[in-house]
C-alpha positions as CSV (number, residue, x, y, z in Angstrom):
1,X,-6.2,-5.0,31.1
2,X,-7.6,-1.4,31.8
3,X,-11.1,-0.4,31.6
4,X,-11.0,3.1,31.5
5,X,-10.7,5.0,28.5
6,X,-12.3,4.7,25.3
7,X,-11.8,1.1,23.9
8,X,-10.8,0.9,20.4
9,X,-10.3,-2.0,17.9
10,X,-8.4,-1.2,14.9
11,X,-8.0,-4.3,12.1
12,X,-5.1,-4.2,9.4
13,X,-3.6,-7.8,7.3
14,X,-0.8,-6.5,5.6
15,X,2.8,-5.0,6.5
16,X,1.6,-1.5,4.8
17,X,-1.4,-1.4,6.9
18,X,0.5,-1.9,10.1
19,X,2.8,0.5,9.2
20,X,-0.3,3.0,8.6
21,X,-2.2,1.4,11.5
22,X,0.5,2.1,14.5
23,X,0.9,6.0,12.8
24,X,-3.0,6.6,13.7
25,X,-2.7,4.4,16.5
26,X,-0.3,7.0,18.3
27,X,-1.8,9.9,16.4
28,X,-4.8,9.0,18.5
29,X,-3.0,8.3,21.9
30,X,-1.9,12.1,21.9
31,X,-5.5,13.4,21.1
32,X,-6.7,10.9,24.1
33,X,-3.8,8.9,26.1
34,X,-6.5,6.5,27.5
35,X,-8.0,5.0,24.8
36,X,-6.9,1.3,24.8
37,X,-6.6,-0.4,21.1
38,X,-7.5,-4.5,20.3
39,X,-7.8,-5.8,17.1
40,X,-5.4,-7.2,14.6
41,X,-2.5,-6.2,12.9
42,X,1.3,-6.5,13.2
43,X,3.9,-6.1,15.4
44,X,4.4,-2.6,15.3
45,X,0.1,-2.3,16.1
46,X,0.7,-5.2,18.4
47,X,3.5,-3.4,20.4
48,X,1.6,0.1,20.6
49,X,-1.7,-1.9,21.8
50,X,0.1,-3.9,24.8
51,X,1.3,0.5,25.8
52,X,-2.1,1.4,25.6
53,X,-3.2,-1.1,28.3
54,X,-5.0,-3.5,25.6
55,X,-4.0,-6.7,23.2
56,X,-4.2,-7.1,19.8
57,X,-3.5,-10.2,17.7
58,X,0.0,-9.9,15.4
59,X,-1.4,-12.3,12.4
60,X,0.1,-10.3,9.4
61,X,2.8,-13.5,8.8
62,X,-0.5,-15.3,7.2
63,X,-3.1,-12.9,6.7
64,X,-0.4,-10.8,3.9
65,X,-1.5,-13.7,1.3
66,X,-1.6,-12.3,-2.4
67,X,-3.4,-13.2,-5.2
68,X,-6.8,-15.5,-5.6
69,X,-4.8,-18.5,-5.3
70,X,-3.5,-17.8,-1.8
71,X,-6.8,-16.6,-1.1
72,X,-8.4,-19.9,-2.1
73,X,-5.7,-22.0,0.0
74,X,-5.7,-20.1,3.1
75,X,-10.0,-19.7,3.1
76,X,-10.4,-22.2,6.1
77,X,-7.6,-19.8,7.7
78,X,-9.6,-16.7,7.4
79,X,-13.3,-18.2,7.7
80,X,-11.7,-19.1,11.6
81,X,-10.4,-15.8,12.0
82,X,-13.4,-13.8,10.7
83,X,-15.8,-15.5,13.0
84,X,-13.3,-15.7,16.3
85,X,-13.0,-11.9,15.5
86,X,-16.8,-11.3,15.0
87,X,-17.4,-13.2,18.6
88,X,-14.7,-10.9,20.7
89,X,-16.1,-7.6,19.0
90,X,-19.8,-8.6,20.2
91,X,-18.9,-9.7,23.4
92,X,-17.2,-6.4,23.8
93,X,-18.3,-4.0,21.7
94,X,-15.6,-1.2,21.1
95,X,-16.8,2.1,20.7
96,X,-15.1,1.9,17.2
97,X,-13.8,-0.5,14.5
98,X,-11.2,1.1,12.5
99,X,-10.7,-1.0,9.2
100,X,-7.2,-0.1,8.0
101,X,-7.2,-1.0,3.8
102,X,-7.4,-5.0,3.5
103,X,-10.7,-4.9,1.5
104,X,-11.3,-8.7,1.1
105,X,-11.3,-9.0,4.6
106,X,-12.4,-5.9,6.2
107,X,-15.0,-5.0,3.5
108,X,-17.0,-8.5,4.8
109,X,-16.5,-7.8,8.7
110,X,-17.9,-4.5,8.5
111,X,-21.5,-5.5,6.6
112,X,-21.1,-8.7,9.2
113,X,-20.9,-6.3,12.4
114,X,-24.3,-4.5,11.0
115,X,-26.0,-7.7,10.1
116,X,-25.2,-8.8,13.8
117,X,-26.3,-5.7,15.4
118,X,-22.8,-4.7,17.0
119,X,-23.5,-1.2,18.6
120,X,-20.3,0.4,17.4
121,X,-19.1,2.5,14.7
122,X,-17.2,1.4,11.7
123,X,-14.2,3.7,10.4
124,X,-12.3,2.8,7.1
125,X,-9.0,4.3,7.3
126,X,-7.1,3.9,3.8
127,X,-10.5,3.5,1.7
128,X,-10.2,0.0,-0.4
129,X,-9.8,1.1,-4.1
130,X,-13.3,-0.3,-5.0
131,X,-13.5,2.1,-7.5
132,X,-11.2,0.2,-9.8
133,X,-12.6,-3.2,-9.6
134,X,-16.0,-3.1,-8.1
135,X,-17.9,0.0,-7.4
136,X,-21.3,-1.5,-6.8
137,X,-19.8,-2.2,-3.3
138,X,-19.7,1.3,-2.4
139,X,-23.8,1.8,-2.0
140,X,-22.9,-1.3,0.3
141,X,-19.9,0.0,2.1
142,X,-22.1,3.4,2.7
143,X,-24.7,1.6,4.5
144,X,-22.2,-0.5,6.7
145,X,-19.8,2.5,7.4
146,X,-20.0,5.6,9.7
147,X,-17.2,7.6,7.9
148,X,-14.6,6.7,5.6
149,X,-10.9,8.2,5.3
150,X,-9.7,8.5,2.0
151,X,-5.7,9.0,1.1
152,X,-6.7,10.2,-2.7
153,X,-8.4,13.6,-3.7
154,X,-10.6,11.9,-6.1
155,X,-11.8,9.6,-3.7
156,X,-14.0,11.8,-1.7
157,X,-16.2,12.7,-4.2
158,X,-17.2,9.1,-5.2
159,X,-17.5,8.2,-1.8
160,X,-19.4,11.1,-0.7
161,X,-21.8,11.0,-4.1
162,X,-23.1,7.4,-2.4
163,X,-23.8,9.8,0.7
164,X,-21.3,8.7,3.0
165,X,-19.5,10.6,5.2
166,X,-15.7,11.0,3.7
167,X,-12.1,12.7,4.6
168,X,-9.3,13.3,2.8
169,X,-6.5,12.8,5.2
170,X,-3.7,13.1,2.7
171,X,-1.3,9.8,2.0
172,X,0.7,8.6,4.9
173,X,3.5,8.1,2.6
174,X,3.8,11.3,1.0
175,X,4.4,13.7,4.0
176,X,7.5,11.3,5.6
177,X,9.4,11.1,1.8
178,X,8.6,14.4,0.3
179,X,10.5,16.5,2.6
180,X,13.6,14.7,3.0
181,X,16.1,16.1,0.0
182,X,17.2,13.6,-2.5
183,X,21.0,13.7,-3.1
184,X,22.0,14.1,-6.5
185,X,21.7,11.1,-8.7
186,X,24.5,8.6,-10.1
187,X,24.0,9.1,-13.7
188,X,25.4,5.7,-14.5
189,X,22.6,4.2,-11.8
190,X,19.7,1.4,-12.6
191,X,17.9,0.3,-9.9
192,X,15.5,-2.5,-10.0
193,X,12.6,-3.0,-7.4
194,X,10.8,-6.5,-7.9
195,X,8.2,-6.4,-5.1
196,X,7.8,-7.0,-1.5
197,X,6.2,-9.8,-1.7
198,X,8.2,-13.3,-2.5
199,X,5.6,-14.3,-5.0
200,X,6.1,-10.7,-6.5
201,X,10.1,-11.6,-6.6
202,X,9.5,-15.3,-8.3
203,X,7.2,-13.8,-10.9
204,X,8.9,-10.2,-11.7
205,X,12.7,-10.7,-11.1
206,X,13.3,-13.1,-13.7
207,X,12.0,-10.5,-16.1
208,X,14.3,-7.9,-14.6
209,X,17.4,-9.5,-15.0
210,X,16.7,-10.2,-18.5
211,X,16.7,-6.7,-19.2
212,X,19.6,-6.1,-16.9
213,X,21.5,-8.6,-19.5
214,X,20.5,-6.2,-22.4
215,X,21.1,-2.9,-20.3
216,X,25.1,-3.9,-19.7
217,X,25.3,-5.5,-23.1
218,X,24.6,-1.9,-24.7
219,X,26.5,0.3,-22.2
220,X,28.8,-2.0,-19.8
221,X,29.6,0.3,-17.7
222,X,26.2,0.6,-16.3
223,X,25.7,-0.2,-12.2
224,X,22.7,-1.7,-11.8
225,X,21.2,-2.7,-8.2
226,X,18.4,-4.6,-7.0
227,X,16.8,-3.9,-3.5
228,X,15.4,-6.9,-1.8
229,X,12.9,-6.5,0.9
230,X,14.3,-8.8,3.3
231,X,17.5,-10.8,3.4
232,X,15.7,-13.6,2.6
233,X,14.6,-12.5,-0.2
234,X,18.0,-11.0,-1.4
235,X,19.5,-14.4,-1.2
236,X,16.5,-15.8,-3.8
237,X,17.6,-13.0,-5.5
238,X,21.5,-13.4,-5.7
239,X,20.6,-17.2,-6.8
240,X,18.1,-16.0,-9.5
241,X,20.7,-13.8,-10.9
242,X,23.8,-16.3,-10.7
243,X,21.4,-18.7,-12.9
244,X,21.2,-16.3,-15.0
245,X,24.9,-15.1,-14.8
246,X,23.8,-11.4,-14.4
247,X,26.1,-9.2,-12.9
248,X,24.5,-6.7,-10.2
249,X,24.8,-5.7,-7.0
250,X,21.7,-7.1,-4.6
251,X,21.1,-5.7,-1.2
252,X,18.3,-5.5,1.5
253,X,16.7,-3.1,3.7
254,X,17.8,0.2,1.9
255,X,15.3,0.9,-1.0
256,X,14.2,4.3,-0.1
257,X,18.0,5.4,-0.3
258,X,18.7,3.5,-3.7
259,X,15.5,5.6,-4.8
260,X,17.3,9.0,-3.9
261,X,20.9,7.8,-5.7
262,X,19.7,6.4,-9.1
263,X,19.4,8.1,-12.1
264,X,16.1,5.4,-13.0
265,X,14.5,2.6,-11.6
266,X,12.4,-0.1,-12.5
267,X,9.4,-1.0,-10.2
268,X,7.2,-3.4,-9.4
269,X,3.5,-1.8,-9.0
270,X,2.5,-1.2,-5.9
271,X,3.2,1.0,-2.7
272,X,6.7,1.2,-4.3
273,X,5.8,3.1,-6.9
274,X,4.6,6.1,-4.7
275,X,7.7,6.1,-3.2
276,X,9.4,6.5,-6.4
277,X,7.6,9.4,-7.0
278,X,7.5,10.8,-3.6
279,X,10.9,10.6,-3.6
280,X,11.5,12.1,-7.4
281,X,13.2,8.8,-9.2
282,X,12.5,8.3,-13.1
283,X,11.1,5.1,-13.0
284,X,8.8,2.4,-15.5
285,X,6.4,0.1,-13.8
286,X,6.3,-3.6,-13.7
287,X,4.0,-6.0,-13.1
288,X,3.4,-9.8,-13.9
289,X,1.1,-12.2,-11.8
290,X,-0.3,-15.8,-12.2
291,X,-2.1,-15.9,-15.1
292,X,-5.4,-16.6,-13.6
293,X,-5.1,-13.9,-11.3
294,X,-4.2,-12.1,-14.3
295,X,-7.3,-13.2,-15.9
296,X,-9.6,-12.6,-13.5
297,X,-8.2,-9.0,-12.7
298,X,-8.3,-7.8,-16.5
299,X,-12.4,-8.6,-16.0
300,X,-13.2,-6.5,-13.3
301,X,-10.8,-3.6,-13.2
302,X,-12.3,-0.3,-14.1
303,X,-9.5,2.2,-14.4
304,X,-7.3,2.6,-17.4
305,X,-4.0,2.6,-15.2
306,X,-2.7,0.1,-12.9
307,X,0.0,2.4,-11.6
308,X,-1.3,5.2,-9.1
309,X,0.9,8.1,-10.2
310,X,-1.5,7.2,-13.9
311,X,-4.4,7.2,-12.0
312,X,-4.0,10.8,-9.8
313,X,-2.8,12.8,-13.2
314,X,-5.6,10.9,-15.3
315,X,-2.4,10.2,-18.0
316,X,0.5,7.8,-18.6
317,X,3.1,9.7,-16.7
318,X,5.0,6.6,-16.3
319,X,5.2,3.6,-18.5
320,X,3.7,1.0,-18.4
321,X,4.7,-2.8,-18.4
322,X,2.3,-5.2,-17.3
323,X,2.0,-9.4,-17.7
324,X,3.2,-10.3,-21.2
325,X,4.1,-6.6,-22.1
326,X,6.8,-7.0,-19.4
327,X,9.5,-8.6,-21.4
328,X,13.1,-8.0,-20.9
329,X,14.0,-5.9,-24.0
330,X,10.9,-4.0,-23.4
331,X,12.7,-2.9,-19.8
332,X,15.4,-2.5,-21.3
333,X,14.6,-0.2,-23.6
334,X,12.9,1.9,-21.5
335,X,15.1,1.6,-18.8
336,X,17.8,3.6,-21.7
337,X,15.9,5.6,-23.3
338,X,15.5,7.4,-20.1
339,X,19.2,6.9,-18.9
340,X,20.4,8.5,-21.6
341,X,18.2,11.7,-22.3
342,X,19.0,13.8,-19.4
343,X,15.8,15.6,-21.1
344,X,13.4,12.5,-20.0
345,X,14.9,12.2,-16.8
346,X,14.1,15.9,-15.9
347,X,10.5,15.9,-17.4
348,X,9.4,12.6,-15.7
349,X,10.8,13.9,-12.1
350,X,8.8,17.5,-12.6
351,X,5.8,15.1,-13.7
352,X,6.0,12.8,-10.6
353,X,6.5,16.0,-8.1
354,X,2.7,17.3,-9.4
355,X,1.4,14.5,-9.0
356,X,2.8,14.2,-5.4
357,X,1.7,18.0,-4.4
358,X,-2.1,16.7,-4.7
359,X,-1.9,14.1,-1.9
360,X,-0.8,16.3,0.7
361,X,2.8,16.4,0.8
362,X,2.6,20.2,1.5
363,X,0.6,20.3,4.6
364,X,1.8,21.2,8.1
365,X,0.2,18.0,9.9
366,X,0.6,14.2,9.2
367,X,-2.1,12.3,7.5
368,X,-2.5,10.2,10.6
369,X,-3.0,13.6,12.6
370,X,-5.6,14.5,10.2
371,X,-7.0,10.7,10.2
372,X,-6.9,11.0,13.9
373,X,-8.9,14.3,14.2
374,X,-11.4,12.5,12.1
375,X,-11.8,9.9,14.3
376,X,-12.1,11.7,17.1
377,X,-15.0,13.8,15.8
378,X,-17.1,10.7,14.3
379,X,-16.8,9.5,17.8
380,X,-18.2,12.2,19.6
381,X,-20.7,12.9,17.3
382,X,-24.3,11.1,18.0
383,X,-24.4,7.1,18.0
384,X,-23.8,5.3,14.6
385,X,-25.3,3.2,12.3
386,X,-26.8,-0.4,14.2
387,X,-28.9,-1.9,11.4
């Protein structure tokens, strides 16, 4: 393993945050080609660690657990993990920790490296939305952190207002979709997106194919599609809808170019929704969970929107359809009442492109470049917080 360089440990637990991780991982590699990454992530992190002369643990297979069940099943998992991790950044202190989103995890190891007097900086890249369910953590999170990168204009002031220092790198996301040109649409499209997530599928799906049902039932010449996020879960898929005898068209690993073709598309909330809109497709949003996750969310969340595009323009730009609001003729409904007003179609894309100018589609550089350049200049600037 090299020693020269600056060493750098960057953490991420979900698919998203790997994706987001390797981007400022090589972002950084061309500011400074000898900085050597640890940590853990996924295989795309894993891969660009092992180039930069380091090693970083691929655990994203069971740390991407979702919900407060999975949480609860998988604690003596994490409680291993936490503390392994803790031991190996003390023992060799990087000159950074780079938290990439994964709040419930990354939130706790950053307040644990200050209580254990680690002398090394603490980055957030892809701020945990804290501000929707728990903002008494941020006077915490400013203590604990050096700097924090933020992918929403609005979250720089909130940050900054607890008087830590904050970026606003612009959304990853938003700068690879928005400029590639979206073909025109097949008017006689659906497309229906039930999460990444198997869990997600189970619990969303089911709902979906419902409305599908109604959808052909009222204009049968309708094409509707599904887009799986792996083939495994297309196969779930294709069984869910021959038990319900639904006819549609299922296929994996091509959501973003279903999103350019279809004249609207239902989604399940989540990072898929801000592709939706990055990539200009009329769309409702879905979501149903385990009712005690349910439960438990509806207690602590402080925003009036679940869906981001809401959130940014402070509106409902997009409906709506959440736990037992999220009924197959309710889909269905809105799923045709924007097919067939050209009119609704038109206004929700112009809506959705607005909302996409304010995280930094527009700019010349990446949001990882900019993340990077951030990085870069906490670290030379003099030595962080050691409480």
């Amino acid at each position: 393993m090299s020693t020269g360089g600056r060493h750098l440990a960057i953490i991420a637990g979900e698919a998203s945050g790997d994706t987001h991780g390797v981007a400022l991982m090589r972002s950084l590699r061309q500011l400074d080609p000898a900085i050597r990454f640890t940590g853990k992530g996924g295989p795309k992190m894993a891969s660009e660690a092992f180039d930069s002369g380091g090693s970083l643990d691929n655990w994203i297979a069971e740390a991407g657990v979702l919900g407060l069940w999975d949480v609860l099943r998988h604690y003596g998992y994490f409680k291993k993990k936490f503390a392994l991790l803790l031991d190996e950044l003390a023992s060799e202190p990087p000159e950074t920790v780079i938290l990439v989103d994964y709040p419930g995890f990354n939130v706790r190891l950053a307040k644990a490296i200050r209580k254990r007097k680690i002398p090394t900086k603490i980055i957030y890249y892809i701020s945990p939305q804290v501000w929707a369910w728990n903002r008494r953590r941020i006077p915490e999170m400013a203590r604990a952190l050096d700097l924090m990168i933020c992918i929403f204009p609005f979250e720089q002031e909130i940050y900054e207002s607890s008087g830590l220092p904050t970026v606003f790198a612009g959304h990853p996301m938003v700068g690879e979709l928005h400029a590639v040109p979206t073909a025109k649409r097949d008017a006689t499209l659906i497309a229906l997106f039930p999460g990444s997530r198997e869990r997600e599928v189970r619990k969303i799906f089911p709902t979906m194919l419902g409305a599908a049902r109604l959808i052909l039932k009222s204009r049968p010449e309708i094409r509707i599609e599904a887009a799986a996020a792996t083939p495994a879960h297309a196969e779930l898929m294709r069984a869910m809808a021959s038990e319900q005898n639904v006819q549609i068209t299922i296929t994996s690993g091509n959501s973003k170019d279903l999103m350019r073709q279809a004249a609207v598309g239902l989604v399940c909330s989540g990072t898929a929704t801000l592709e939706a809109a990055c990539l200009g497709l009329p769309y409702a949003l879905v979501y149903r969970v385990a009712t005690l996750t349910y439960e438990v969310g509806i207690r602590v969340i402080r925003v009036p929107y679940l869906g981001i595009v809401n959130i940014l323009a402070n509106r409902p730009v997009v409906r709506e359809f959440i736990q037992h609001n999220a009924t197959p003729p309710a889909l269905a409904d809105e799923a045709l009442r924007l097919l067939n007003s050209t009119d609704a179609q038109e206004r929700l894309a112009a809506d959705l492109a607005s909302v996409v100018t304010l995280l930094g589609g527009r700019s010349e550089r990446s949001a990882s470049e900019r993340a990077a350049d951030a990085v870069i200049e906490c670290l030379d600037k003099p030595s962080g917080k050691v409480h």
